[in-house]
N, C-alpha and C positions, 0 to 999 in steps of 0.2 A: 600776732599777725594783724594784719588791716584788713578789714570789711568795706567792699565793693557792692556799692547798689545800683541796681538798670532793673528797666523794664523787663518783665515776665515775656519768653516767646514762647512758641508753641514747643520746641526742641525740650523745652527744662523738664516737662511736665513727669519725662519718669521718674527724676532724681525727686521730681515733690512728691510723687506717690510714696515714695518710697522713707523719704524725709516721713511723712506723715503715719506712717508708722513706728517712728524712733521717737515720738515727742513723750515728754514726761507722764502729761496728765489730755487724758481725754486721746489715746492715740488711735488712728482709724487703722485697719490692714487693706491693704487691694481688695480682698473678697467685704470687708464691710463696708468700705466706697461703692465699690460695685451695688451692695443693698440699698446703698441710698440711690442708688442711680448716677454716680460719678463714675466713669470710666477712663483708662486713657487716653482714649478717643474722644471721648466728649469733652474732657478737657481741655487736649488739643485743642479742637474745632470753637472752643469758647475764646480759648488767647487769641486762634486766630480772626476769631470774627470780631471782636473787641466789645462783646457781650461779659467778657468774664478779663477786665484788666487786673492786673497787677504787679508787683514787685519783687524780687529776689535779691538775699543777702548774699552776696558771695567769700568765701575765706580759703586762699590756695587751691582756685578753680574748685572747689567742692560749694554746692548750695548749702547753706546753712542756715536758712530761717525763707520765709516769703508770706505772702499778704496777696489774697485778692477779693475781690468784688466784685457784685450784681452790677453792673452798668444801670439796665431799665429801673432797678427797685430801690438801689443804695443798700442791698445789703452785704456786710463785711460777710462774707461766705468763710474764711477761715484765715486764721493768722497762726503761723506752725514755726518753732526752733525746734533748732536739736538742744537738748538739756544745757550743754558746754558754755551754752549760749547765753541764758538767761540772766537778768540781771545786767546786764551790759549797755542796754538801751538800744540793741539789734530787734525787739518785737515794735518798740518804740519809734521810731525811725520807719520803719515799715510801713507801719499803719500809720503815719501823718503823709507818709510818700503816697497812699493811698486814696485819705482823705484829702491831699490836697490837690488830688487829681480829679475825686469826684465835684469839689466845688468849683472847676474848670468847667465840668460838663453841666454845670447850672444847677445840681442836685442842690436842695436847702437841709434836708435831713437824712442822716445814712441809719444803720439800727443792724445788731448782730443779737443773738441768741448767746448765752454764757451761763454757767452754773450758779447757781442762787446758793450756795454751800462758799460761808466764806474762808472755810478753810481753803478752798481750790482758789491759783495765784492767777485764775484771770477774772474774777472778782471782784480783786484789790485794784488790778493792773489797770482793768477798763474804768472803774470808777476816780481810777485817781488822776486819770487822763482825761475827766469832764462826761465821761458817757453818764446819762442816768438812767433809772428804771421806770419802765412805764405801766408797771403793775403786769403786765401780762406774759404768759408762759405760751412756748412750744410745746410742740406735739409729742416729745420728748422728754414735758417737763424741765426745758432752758429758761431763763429771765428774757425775754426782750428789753435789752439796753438802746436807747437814741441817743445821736449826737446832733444837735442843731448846727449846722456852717450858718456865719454871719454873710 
């Protein structure tokens, strides 16, 4: 099947809840979003203020992967497939739809959190796509990775 990409609306945001509990490694549930202080409401209210843009894969009306971002900070707040997915260049694609929408908005560096364990495939995934490490860790114990936009 083909994969369809368009901007994030505020309408998607159950199917990404819920996406986001089906991902392979690092999956959140509703109630662990919720801990972090992600809601469906709040994420609503992000798309639609356009504090929180982003992108969805689509594959036979079903969401199958998506990407968004901090607007004010540049940071990649999450990039989620469903497993089926992976390897295909659908997390790929997403996150350059991303990034090349931040350096529209004049941002010069964006920077996400990802597991310092390189057996975990977003590791490999973000460094082999130019992100690097900046020596410093999340409150979680993540990598902070940057990407410089020319």
């Amino acid at each position: 099947m083909t994969i369809a990409y368009r901007r994030a609306v505020p309408e998607d945001t159950p199917a990404c809840v819920v996406l986001r509990g089906r991902t392979r490694e690092n999956a959140f549930s509703v109630e662990r979003l919720a801990e972090a202080g992600v809601t469906l409401e709040s994420w609503q209210a992000a798309i639609a203020d356009g504090s929180l843009p982003g992108h969805v894969a689509i594959e036979a009306d079903e969401i199958v992967g998506y990407c968004f971002g901090e607007r004010e900070t540049g940071e990649i707040a999450v990039l989620a497939l469903l497993p089926e997915h992976e390897g295909q260049g659908v997390g790929k694609t997403l996150l350059g739809l991303v990034v090349t929408e931040f350096r529209e908005f004049g941002l010069t560096r964006l920077f996400l959190s990802c597991s310092s364990d390189p057996a975990v495939r977003s590791y490999g995934f973000y460094r082999h796509l130019g992100w690097t490490s900046t020596g410093s860790f999340d409150d979680r114990g993540d990598e902070i990775l940057e990407y410089r936009l020319a």
